[in-house]
N, C-alpha and C positions, 0 to 999 in steps of 0.2 A: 329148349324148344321155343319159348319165345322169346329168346334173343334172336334167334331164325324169324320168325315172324315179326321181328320191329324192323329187322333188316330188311325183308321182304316188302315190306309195306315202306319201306323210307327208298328202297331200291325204285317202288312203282311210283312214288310221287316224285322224285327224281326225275325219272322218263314220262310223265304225266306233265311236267313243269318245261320239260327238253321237248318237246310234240309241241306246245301250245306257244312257246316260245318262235319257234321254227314257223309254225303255220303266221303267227301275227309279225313275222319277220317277211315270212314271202308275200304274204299280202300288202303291206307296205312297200315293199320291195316292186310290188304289181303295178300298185297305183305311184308310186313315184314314177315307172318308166312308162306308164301312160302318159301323165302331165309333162313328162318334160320331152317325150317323141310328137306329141299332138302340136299341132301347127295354130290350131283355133284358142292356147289356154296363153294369157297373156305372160309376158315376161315375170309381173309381180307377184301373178300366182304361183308361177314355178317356183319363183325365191320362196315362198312361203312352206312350197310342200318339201322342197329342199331341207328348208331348216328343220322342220316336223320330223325329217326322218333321223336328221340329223342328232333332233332331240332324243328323239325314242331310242335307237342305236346308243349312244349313249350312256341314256340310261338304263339300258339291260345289260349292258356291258357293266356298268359299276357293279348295278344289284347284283352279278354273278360273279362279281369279284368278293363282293362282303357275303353274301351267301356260300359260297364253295371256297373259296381260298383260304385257307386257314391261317390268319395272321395277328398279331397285338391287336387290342384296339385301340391304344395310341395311335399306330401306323396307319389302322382300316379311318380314324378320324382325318390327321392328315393329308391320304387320301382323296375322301372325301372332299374337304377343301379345296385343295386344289384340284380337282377337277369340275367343281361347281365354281369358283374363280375363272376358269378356263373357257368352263362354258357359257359365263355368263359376258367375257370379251368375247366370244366367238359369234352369239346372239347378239350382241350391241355391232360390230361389226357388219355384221351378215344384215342388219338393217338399217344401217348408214349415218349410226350418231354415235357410234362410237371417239372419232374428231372433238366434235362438242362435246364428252364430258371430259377428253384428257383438256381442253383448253378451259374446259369450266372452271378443272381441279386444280391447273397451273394459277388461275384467278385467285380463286378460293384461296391456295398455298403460299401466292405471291402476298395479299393480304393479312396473312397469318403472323408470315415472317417478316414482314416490311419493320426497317427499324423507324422508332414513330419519338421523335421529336417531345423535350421532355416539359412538363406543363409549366405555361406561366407563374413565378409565385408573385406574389405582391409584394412590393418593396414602398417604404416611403420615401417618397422623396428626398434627392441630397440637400436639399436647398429648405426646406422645409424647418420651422422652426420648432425648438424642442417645446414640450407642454411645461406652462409655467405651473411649480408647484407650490401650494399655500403651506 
């Protein structure tokens, strides 16, 4: 009898989570095809509300991967990573400096690995005469 009733009550937060999911899906869904149909919202804005939907799409999509799919958590971490990797070029792209960090990182990397010229030691003199000893 209450394993019925854990099921029941996990069945309703389930579709409790699917309803509220769905409604903040269409309303973003709403106002993105406002801003981007509306003729008065300028071009930067649109990028903007673009990416936001972008964002959130996203990440409901992960959270329902790690909440319902049942997998290692090794797996659900790497995952993870690479989709915050992914998204985080997708963001840097989508705002137009993406360019400058690969040329920063190329800077950075050429510096790293540059082979670097081995330090002067001191030498005395050839010509130099030896220290007279008492």
């Amino acid at each position: 009898m209450v394993a019925v009733e854990l099921l029941l009550t996990f069945t309703a937060d389930i579709m409790t989570t699917a309803i509220c999911l769905l409604i903040a899906l269409i309303v973003v869904g709403l106002i993105a095809r406002f801003v981007n149909t509306s003729p008065e919202v300028p071009g930067e804005i649109k990028r903007v509300v673009n990416l936001v939907v972008a964002l959130i799409i996203v990440g409901i999509a992960l959270w329902l991967i790690n909440t319902f799919i049942p997998m290692a958590q090794s797996i659900k971490t790497i995952l993870n990573i690479v989709v915050v990797v992914a998204t985080c070029v997708f963001v840097l792209q989508a705002l137009g400096v993406w360019n400058q960090v690969v040329r920063m990182w190329k800077g950075m990397w050429a510096r790293i690995t540059a082979p670097r010229s081995p330090e002067p030691t001191e030498k005395a003199p050839e010509n130099a005469k030896p220290s007279e000893q008492h």
